[in-house]
N, C-alpha and C positions, 0 to 999 in steps of 0.2 A: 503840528504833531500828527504823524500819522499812525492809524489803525495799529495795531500790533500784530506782527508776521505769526500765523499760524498755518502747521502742518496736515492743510484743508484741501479739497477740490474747490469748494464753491463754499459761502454764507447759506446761501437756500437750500444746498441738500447736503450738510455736514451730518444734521438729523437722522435723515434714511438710511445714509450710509452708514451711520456708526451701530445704529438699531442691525442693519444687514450684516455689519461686522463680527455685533456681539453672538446675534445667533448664529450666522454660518461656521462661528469658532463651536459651539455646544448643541451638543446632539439632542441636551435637554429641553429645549427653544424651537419656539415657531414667530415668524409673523402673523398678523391677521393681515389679510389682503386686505387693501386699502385702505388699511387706517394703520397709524403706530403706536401699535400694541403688542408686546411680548407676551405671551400666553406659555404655558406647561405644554409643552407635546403631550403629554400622556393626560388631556382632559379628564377622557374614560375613569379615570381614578379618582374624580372629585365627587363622583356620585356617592350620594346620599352624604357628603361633608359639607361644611361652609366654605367657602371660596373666598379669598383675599384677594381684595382687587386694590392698588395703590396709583401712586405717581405724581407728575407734575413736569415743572420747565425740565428742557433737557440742560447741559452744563455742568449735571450733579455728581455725572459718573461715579463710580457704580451703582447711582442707584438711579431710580427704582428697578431699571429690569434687570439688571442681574441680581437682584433677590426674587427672583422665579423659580419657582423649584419645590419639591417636594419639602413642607415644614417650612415653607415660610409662603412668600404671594402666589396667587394662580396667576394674576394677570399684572401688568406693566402696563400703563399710557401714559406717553412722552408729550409733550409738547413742544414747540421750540426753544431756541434756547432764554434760559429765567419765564418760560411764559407758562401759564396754564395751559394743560390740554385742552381740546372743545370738548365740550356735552357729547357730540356725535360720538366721537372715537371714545369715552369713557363708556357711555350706554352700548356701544357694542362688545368691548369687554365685557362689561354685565351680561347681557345677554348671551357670550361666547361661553361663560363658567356656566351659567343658568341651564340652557338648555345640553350641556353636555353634564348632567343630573345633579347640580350642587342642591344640597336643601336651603342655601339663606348666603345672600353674599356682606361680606362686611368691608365696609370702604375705609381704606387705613388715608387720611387727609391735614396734609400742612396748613396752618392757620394763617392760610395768606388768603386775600379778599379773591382773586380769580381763582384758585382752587379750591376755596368754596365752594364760590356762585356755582361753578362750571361742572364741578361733582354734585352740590345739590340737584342740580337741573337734571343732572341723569340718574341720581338718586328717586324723585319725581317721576321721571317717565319710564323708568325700571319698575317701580311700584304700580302705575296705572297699568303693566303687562302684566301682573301679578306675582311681580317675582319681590320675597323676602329682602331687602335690602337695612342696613344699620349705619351709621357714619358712626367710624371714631375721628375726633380732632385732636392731632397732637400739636400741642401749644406748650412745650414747654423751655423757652429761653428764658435767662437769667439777669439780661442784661438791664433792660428800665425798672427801675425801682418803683415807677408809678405808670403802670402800663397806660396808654390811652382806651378807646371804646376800640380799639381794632383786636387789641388784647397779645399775649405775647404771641412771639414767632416757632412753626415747629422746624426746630432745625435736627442735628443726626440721632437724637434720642427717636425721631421716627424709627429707625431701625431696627431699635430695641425691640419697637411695638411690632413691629413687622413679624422678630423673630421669638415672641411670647403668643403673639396671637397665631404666626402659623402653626407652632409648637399643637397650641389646643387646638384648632383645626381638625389638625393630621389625627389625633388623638379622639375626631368625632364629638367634641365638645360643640352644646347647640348653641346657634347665633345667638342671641339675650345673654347667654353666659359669658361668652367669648366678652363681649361689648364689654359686660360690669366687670371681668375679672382685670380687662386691659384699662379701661376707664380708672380703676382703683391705682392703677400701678405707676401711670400719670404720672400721680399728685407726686413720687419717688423718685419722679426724673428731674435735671435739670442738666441744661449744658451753657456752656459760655464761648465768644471766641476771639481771638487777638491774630492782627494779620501783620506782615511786613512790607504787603504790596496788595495794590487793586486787583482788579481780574476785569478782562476785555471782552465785550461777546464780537465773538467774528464779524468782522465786517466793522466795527468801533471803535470808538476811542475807551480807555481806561473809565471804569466804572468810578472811580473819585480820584482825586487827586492827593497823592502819600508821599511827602520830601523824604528823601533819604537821611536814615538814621530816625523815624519815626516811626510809633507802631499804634495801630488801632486797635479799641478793646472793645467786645461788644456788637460786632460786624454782624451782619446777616451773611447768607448764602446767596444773595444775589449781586454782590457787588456794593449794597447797600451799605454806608458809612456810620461806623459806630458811636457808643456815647461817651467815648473819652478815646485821648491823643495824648501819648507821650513819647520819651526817649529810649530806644530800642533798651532794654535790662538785656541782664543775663533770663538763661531758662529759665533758673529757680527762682527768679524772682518774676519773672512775668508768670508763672502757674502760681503761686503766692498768691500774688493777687488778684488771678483768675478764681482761686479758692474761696478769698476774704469776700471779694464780689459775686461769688454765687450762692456763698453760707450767711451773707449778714441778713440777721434777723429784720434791721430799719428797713430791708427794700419788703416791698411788696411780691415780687415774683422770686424771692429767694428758695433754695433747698434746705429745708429742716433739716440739718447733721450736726448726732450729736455723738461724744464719745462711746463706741461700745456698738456702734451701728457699720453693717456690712455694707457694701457697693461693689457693683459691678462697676468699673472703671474703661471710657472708652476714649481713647483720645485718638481723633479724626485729622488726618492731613487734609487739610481744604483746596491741596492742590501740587503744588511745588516745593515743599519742605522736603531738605534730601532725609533718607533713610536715617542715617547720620542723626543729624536732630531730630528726626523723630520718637530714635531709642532716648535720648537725653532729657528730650522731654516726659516722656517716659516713666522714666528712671525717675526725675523729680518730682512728677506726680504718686506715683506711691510713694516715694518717701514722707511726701511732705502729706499726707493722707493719713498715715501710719504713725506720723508726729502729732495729730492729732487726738489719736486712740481708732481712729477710723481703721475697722479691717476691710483691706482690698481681696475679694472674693474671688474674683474674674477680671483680667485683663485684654481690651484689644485694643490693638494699634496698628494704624495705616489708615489707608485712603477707603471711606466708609463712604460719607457724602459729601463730595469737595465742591468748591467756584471754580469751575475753571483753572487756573493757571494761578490762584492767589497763594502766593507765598504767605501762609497763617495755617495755625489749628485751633479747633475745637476740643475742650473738654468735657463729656457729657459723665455725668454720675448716677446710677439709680441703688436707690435703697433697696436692699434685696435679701430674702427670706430663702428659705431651703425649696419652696414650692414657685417661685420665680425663678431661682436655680438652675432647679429642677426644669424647668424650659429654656430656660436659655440652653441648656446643652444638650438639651434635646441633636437628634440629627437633621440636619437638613441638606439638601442636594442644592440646593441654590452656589451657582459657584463663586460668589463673591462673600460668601459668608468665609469667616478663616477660619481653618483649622485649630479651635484653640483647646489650650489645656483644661481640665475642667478641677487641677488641684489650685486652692487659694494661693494669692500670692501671700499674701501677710502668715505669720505660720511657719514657713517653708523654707528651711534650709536650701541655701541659693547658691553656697560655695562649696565646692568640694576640695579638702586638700591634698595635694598632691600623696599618691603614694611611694613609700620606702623607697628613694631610688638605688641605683644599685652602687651600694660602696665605693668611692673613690679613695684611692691609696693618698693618704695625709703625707703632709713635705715629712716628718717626721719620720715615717715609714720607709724614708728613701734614705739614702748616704751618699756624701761625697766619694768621687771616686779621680782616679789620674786624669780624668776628660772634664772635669770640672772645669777646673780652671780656663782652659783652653776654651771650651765651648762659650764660658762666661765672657770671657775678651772676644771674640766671637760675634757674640750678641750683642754686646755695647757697641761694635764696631757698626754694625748692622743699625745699630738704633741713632747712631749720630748722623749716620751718612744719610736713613732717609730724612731727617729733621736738618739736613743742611740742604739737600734736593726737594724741601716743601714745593719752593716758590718754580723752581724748575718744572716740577711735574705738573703742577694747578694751571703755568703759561700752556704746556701742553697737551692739556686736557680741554682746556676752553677753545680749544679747536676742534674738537669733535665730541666733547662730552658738556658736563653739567662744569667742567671747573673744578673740580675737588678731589682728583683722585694725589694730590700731594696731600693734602691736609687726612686723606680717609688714615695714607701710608704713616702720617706724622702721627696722628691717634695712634695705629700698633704699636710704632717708636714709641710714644712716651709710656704707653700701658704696659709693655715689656722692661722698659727702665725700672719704672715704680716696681714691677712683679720682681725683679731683680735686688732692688737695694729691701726688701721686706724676706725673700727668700734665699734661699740656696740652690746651688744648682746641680741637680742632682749628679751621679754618675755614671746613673742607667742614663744613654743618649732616648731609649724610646719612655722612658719617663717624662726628660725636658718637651720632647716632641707633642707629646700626649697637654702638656702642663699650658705648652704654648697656641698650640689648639684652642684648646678654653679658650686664654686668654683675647685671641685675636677673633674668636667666635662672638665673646660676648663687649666686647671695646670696641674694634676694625667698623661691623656694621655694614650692611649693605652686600651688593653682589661679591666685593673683594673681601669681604671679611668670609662669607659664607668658600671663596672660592680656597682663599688660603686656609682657610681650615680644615676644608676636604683633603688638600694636601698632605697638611701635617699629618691629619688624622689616621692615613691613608701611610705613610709611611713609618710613624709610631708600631703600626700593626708589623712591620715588616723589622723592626727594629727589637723585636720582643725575645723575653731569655739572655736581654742583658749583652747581644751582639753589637760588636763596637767596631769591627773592623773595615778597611774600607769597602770592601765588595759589600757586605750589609748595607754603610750608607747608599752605596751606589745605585744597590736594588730598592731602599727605600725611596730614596729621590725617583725613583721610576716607578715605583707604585704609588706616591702621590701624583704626579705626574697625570697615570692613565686616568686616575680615580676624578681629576681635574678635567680630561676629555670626556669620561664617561657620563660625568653629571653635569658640567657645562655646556657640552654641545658643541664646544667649536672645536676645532683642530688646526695644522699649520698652516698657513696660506690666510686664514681669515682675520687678521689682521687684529689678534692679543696677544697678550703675555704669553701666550703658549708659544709663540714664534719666536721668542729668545729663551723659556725655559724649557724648551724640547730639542733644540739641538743641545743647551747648556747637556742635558741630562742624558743625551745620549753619547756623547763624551764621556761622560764622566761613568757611561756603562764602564768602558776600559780597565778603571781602577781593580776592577773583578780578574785582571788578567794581569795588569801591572807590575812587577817587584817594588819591595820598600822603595826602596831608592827611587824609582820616576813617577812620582804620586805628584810633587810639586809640578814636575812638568803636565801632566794629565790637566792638574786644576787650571794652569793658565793656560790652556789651550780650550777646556771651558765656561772661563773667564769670556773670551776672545770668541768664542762663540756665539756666548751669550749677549756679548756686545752687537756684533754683526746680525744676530738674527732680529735683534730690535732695531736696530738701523735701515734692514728689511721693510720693516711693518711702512716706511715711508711711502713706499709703491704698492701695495698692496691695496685692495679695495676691502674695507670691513664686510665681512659676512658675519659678525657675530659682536654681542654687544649694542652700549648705547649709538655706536659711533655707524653700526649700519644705518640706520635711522637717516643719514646725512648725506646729503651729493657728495659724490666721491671728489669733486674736480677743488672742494672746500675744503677737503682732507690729506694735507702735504707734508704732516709735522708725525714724526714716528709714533708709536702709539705707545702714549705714557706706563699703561701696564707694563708693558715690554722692555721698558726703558730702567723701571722698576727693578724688574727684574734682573738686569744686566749691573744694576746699583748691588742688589743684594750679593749677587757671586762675590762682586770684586771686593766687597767692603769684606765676604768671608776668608777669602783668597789674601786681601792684607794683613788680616789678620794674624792668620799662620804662618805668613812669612816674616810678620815681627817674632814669632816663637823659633824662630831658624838661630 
């Protein structure tokens, strides 16, 4: 097995460069020379406050240092990746808040044994310089029910803390307060986490090994392997029992929740979970909070404090009063903090319904008229021919397309049938026009549903007050037509349906000039247009559509749209010459 491919220069300096990345991105950011540590560019503004100094392994993205910023940390130290930072680089963060006038620094610290030792150590030697220092340890994972002497792990509820204790910070809240009012707030957090997949540090192999179709519960942030293994669930069942396993009373390290109690609700991508499931998980997490009697206060979701590349999330919960709230949504300029709402979700009308739309004229409203009939044989004719041509057009789509443009043609067929034997047809032609629209807007589906409907829709308009005549239809067919250039993009030469329905339609301008009597001759001539212009599309090079997309020298078969199209004339054209 080798390493797993990441989008790195080097193992040994992923670190620096991503530290140089995030600040060269934000004006709000500094490095400290030689050490890596994100600091506040605007120091000068910590005087006479407390100063937040955090960190740890790098891998966690975004944190710690993108929680820099005004109202939440003054300082960021990285380590490598999953490692502690050293004493050295920690104690000059301390020092870089210190002497740029903080009154008392307070070290926000994950309950891992080298993040400790490694912030005590400069906790110690910040003190022997005389500067004010406090440790908070965030310890609050859910997973071992009988922690050992190492005691629990602090995983993304750090954040939390980050963003209550910058809050009082900013606010000139003094060091000793800050410590006991975040220390209380703790005991109200818990998070849990379940993964789909390991996570690699550069340069390695997979952090444990996870057979597919299995999911871990319980995981750290370091790649560390959880206390139970099962079979991937659905979402709502795997935060279920992320819930049952962070609220049961038997474990030792469980959250006290109980009905009628608020929470800030934070579920973290720990890396790879697309957008996608991370609204779904989401979604089940309030729900199933809310089923509870648990009200959800505040929401955030996304990438808070992830592993690397691990496909899993975290759920973190904290019990939370109107005066934790109240800081939480405090502002802060840290750019990794989100923009969130600060109205509860539990509460809160989430749907809005549609307003009034604007009256459609009911079948009822309409009457038959002497175009009835005709237009009705018409459209049958129209709806058999593309359901005899399915298999025809799908062979000639899977040469340049996905395959399917017989079957998208056979959906309008039968959805027009069924529209047919339930309704009448009317005798206003720009009614039927308007009716068929809909129809192929909401059945058709896709680029050809969307494109035939601009059509119709487009020549209904031109069809209105009830004109029947041919020069009406003629002009209507040519204002669906442009309406079909104008919003699709292509035109003649590029190898659609527009290359047998635009010579079809300029043909059939003529009828506008025509006497009764040579209207049949008009239509078969663009019948025969329309046949020819799709026969066209063989030599043609796509400029438009899915079929540009593909070597031309693989594209020799006419282009089904078109062909389609040359279907529809002639099946219209038979029609009426069975009415002769």
């Amino acid at each position: 097995m080798e390493p797993k491919k990441k989008l790195i220069n080097s193992s040994d300096g992923c670190v620096d460069e991503a530290l140089c990345g995030l600040v060269r991105a934000s004006g709000g950011l500094s490095l400290l020379r030689g050490h890596r540590v994100v600091l506040r560019s605007d120091l000068d503004n910590l005087r006479g406050k407390v100063a937040l100094v955090s960190g740890g392994g790098s891998g966690h993205e975004p944190a710690h240092a993108a929680y820099v910023g005004v109202g939440m940390l003054s300082a960021a130290v990285a380590g490598d990746v999953f490692a502690s930072p050293p004493p050295a680089s920690i104690l000059a963060a301390i020092l870089s808040v210190h002497s740029a006038g903080a009154s008392g620094v307070c070290l926000v610290v994950t309950n891992y044994t080298g993040d400790r030792l490694n912030f005590g150590l400069a906790a110690e030697q910040a003190r022997n310089r005389g500067v004010a220092v406090e440790t908070v340890i965030v310890a609050e994972d859910c997973a071992f029910d009988r922690p050992g002497k190492a005691g629990r792990r602090g995983l993304c509820g750090t954040i939390l803390i980050h963003k209550l204790a910058g809050a009082l910070a900013e606010e000139g809240c003094p060091l000793a307060q800050i410590v006991a009012k975040v220390t209380a707030v703790l005991k109200e957090i818990g998070t849990l986490g379940v993964s789909l997949s390991p996570c690699s540090v550069p340069g390695c192999l997979p952090s444990f090994d996870l057979p597919p179709g299995d999911m871990e519960l319980g995981l750290g942030i370091h790649g560390e392997p959880g206390i139970k293994r099962s079979k991937v669930t659905s979402a709502d069942e795997a935060v279920e029992s992320m819930i049952d396993h962070m609220t049961n009373a038997d474990s030792q390290s469980h959250l006290p929740l109980e009905s009628g109690d608020a929470v800030v609700v934070c579920v973290n991508n720990l890396g790879a979970l697309s957008g996608l499931e991370m609204a779904v998980v989401t979604r089940a997490a309030i729900a199933l909070l809310e089923g509870r009697g648990v009200a959800v206060a505040r929401v955030m979701s996304g990438s808070f404090m992830t592993s690397l590349e691990m496909a899993g999330m975290s759920l973190t919960l904290m019990r939370s009063d109107q005066e934790t709230l109240r800081l939480f949504d405090a502002k802060t300029s840290a750019i990794a903090w989100p923009n969130l709402s600060s109205a509860p979700s539990t509460g809160r009308s989430y749907v809005t319904d549609p307003r009034a739309l604007i009256a459609q004229p009911q079948d009822d409203a309409h009457s038959e008229g002497p175009l009835s009939p005709v237009m009705r044989k018409a459209l049958e004719r129209v709806c058999s021919t593309l359901l005899e041509k399915q298999d025809e057009l799908n062979s000639l789509d899977r040469a340049a397309g996905d395959g399917d443009c017989g079957n998208t043609h056979a959906q309008a067929a039968r959805a027009i049938r069924e529209w047919l034997r339930d309704h009448m047809v009317p005798g206003c032609p720009g009614d039927l026009l308007s009716a068929l629209a809909g129809l192929v807007q909401e059945k058709m589906g896709g680029s050809s549903g969307a494109l035939y409907s601009l059509f119709l829709t487009a020549a209904a308009g031109q069809m209105s007050e009830g004109r029947s005549n041919a020069a009406s239809w003629a002009n209507a067919m040519h204002a669906g037509t442009q309406a079909m250039r104008r919003y699709g993009g292509a035109g003649i030469g590029d190898r659609t349906m527009l290359d047998a329905l635009c010579p079809a339609v300029d043909e059939l301008m003529k009828l506008t000039t025509a006497p009764p009597g040579g209207w049949m001759a008009v239509l078969q001539t663009v019948v025969q247009r329309a046949a020819l212009g799709a026969e066209s599309t063989r030599d043609l090079r796509a400029r438009a559509g899915r079929a540009s997309y593909i070597a031309a020298e693989r594209v020799t078969l006419p282009d089904p749209g078109a062909v389609a199209v040359a279907f529809i004339f002639r099946a219209v054209l038979e029609s009426l010459e069975g009415e002769k």
